[in-house]
N, C-alpha and C positions, 0 to 999 in steps of 0.2 A: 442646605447642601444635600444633593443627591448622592448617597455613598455607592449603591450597586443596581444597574438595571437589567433586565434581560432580553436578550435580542429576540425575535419571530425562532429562531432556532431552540430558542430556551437556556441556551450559556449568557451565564449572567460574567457582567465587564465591572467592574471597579476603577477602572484604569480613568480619573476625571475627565480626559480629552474626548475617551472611547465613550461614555455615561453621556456627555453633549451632544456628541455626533447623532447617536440615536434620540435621541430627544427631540432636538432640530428637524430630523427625517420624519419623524412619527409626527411632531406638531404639525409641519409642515404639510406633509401628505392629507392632516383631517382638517385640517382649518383651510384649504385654498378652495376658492370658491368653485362651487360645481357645475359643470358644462352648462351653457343656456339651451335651454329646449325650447319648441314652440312655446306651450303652454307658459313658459316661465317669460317670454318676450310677448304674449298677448297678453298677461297681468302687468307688466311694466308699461306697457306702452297706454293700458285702460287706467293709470294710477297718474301717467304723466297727463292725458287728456282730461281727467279731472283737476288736477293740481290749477289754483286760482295764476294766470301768466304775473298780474299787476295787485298792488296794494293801493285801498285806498288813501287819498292825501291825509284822512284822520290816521291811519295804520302807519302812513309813512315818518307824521309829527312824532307822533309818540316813539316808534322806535327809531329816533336820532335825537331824543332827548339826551341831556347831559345823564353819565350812570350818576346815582346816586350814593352814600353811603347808606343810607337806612335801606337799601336793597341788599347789598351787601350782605350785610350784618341780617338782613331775614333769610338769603343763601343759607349761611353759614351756620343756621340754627336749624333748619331746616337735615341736614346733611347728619349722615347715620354715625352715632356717638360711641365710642369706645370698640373702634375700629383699628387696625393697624396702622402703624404711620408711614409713610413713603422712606424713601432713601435719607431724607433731610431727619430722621426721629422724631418731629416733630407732630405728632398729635393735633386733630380738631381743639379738642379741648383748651389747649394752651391757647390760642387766639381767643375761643370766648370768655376764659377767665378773666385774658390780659386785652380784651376789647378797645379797650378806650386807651392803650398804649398803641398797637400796633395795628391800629383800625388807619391812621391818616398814611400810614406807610404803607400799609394793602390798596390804599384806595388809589394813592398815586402810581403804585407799581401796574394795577390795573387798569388806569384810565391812558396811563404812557401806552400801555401793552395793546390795548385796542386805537387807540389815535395813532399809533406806530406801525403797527402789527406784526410788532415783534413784545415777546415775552423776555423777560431774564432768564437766562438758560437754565437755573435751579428750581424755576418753578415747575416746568413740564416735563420735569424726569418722573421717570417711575422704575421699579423694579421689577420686574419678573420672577415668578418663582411657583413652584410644582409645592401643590398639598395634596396627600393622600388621601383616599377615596377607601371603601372598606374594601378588602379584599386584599391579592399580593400583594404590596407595593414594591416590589422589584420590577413590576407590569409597569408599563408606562399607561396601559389603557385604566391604571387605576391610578392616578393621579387626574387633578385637576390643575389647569393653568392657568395662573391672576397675574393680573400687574398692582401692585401698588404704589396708589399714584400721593405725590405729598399733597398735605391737606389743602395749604394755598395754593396750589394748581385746584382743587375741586369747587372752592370759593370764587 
């Protein structure tokens, strides 16, 4: 939780509603993508001219193979350890301890989720949340903004 931030003015708000508003406005304002320019539409378009249009039929076999488990489970080792856990508390760690418990329930949740292409809605939440940066932190330009996503959404 964000307790007090301070506006372009320098009065700092507390007021939780007032502490959002600017958050929102300031996130908003740096993260929306920046005008296209020439230069920025002759690299997209010399990025899409290279891009291959077609795969070929060996390219295509392979990825519409059945997913596998042993994919999975190489995912899921692969993936940065002792990391924050998403909205759900649940930690990478607990899946590779409890692997061969809730390895055939990830696998079905996954393979429904791609032959579907729909997920269980608990899997692709994440949280949002401001870490501080050195410097004020009543500054929003010194926070940093992450999502944390639960671990089986990253698997």
């Amino acid at each position: 939780m964000v307790h007090a931030i301070q506006d372009e003015d320098g009065t700092l708000h507390t007021n939780q509603d007032k502490v959002l508003d600017l958050a929102v406005d300031y996130f908003k304002e740096i993260l929306q993508e920046p005008p296209e320019d020439a230069l920025h539409q002759t690299a997209m378009e010399d990025v899409l001219n290279r891009t291959i249009a077609t795969v070929s039929q060996a390219e295509k076999d392979t990825l519409q193979k059945p997913f596998e488990l042993d994919e999975l489970h190489t995912v899921a080792k692969l993936l940065g350890r002792h990391k924050c856990p998403g909205p759900d508390g649940v930690p990478l760690e607990f899946f590779l301890i409890f692997w061969e418990t809730v390895s055939p329930l990830l696998m079905q949740a996954t393979v429904q989720g791609l032959q579907q292409g729909i997920m269980l809605s608990f899997f692709n939440k994440g949280a949002i949340t401001l870490l501080p940066k050195e410097g004020d932190t009543t500054l929003l330009k010194n926070k940093r903004l992450i999502t944390m996503l639960n671990a089986v959404y990253k698997t």
